[in-house]
N, C-alpha and C positions, 0 to 999 in steps of 0.2 A: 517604610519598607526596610526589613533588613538588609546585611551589606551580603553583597554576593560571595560563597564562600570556595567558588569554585572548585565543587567538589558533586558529583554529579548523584543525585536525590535517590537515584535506583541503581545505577550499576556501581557507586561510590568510589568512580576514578578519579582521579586530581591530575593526569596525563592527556585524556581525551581532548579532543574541541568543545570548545562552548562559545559557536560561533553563531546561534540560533536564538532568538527570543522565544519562551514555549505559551503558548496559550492553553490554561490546563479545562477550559472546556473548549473545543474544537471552534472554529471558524464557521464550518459548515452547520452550526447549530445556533447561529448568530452570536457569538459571542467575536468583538474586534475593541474591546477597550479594558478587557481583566486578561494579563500576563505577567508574566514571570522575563527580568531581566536575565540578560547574557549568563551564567556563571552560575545556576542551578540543575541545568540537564542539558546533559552531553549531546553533541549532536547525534552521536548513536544511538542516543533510547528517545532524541526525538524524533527519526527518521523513523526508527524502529515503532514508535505509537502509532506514529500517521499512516503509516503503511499494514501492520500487520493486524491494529487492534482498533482503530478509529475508525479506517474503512470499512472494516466489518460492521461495526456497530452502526454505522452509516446506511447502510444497505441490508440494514435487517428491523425487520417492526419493532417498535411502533415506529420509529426515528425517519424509516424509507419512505412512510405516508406521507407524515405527519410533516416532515421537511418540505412537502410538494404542496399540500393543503394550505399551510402556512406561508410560502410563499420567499421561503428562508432561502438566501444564496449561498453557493456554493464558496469554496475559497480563492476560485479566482470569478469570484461574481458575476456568477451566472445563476440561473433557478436550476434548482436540484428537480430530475427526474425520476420514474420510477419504471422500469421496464422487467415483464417476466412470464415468460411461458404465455406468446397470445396477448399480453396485456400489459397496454403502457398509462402511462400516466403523468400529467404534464402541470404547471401549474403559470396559472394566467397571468400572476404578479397582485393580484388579490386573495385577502386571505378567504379560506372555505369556498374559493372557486375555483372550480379546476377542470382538465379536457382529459377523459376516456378515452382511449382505443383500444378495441379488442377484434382480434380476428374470430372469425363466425362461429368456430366449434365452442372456445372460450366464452363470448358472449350467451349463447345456447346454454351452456352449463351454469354462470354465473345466473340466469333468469330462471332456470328450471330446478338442477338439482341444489345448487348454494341460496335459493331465493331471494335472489338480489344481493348476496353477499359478496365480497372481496377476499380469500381468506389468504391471508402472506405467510408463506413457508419460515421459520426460524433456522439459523444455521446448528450445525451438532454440537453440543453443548454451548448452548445457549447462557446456562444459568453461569459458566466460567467466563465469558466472555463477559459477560455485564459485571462481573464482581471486579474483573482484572480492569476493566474501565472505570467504573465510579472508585474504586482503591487509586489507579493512576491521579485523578479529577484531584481526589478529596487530598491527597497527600500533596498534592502543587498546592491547592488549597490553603494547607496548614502552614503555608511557608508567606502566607499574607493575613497570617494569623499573630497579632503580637504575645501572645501568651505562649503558642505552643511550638513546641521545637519539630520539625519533622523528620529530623536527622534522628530522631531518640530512637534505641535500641529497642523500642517495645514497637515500634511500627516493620523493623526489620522480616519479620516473617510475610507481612503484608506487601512491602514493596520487594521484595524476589518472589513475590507469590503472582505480583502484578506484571512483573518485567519477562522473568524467564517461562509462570505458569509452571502446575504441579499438580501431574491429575490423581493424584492419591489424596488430594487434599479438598475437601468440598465446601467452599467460602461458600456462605451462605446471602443472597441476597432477597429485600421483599420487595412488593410493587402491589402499588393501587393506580384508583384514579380518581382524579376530583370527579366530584356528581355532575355540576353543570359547566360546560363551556364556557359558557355566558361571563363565570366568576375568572374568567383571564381577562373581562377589560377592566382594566385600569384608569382611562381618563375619555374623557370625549369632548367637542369642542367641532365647531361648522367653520367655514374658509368658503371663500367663492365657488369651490366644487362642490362643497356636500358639508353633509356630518361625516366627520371622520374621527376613528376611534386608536385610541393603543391598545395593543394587547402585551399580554405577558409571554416571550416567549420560553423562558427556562429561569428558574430559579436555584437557590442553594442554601445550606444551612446547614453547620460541625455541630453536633450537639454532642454533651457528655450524659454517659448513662450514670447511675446510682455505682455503678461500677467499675464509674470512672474510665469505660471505654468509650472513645470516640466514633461518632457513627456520622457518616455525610447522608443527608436527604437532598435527595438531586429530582428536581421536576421538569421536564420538558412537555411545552404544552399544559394537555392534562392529567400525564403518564407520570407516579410518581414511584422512586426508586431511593432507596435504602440498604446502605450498606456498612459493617463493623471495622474500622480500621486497624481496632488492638488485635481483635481474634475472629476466625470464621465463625462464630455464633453470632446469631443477632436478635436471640428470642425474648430476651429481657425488653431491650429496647421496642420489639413489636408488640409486646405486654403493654407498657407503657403511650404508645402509639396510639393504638385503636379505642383505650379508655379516652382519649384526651381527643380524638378527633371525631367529625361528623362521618367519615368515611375509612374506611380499615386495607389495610396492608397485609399481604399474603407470603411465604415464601416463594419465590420463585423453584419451580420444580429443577432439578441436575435430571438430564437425558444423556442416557449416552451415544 
């Protein structure tokens, strides 16, 4: 681990607090043993994440489901809910089991005109919010990276793109998903209750393009997310992506 330079990763103060340990993927997405000590980010842009850009992502698809399916606690450990318009959703503390409530007009609509479907609203620009999160993730990231500096002047347009956001500027993000579910267990193994299984719940991986740009692949679940840390393009890297894998990565569309 490098030594802490207390100088804070996105806002670049050396006056602030750095009285917070940061976890650079959330709590709420199981992550409680990958952080970041004292004296990398200020308590202000760590308040500031958790509040203004973690939560969101929190309570928007796939993350709002897929946290209740899963069975994922919250960060003061409790099971994460899902409530909206008529329809809530609760999770049992088993994974892929979970309790519906829908009031009657919802329920009617969800059997007739969505045919059994669930379909969950995205907030307004969508595609900036997931770039300004996996940019925050992947640059905490690189700071438990022993090769790469995160402090370095080529990430600079990337972390005030993450921190302050800049809507004249279109970070470009992609997303797939794995084909089968099934390929999230990792081990299995029977105990006096049962067979019981691991699954994976979120993964990660810095890769370098041909162009020497870094790019974070972040999966949660089976929801897989891609994003450029040097510059908002990422089409080279999704070139190389889709050749190499069994399943392909898309741009995520900018709404405004």
């Amino acid at each position: 681990m490098r030594e802490a330079p207390f100088v804070c990763l996105f806002c670049g103060t050396k006056q602030g607090l750095f009285r917070h340990v940061e976890h650079p993927i959330p709590e709420s997405m199981g992550n409680d043993d990958t952080i970041l000590p004292k004296g990398f980010v200020c308590d202000g842009c760590n308040q500031y994440f958790g509040s203004k850009l973690e939560q969101q992502i929190m309570a928007s698809p796939p993350f709002n489901v897929e946290r209740v399916a899963a069975a994922v606690k919250t960060k003061n450990r409790k099971y994460a809910k899902y409530e909206s318009r008529g329809a809530s959703f609760f999770s049992t503390g088993f994974w892929d089991h979970a309790i519906f409530s829908f009031d009657p007009d919802q329920f009617n609509a969800i059997l007739d005109g969505a045919k059994g479907y669930l379909f969950m609203e995205s907030p307004r620009d969508y595609a900036t919010l997931l770039a300004r999160f996996l940019i925050k993730v992947g640059l905490e990231l690189l700071v438990l990276a022993e090769t790469e500096d995160p402090y370095s002047t080529k990430y600079d347009k990337a972390r005030s793109y993450c921190r302050y956001g800049n809507s004249a500027v279109s970070w470009q993000v992609a997303y797939g998903t794995y084909p089968k579910r099934e390929d999230l267990v990792v081990a299995k193994h029977c105990d006096e209750i049962g067979p019981l299984e691991t699954r994976q719940i979120y993964e990660y991986s810095i890769g370098c393009t041909q162009e020497e740009d870094r790019v974070i692949f972040f999966a949660f679940i089976n929801h897989c997310f891609a994003c450029n840390l040097s510059n908002p393009t990422i089409g080279k890297y999704l070139e190389q992506f889709n050749k190499m894998n069994k399943f392909e990565m898309r741009l995520v569309k900018r709404l405004e």
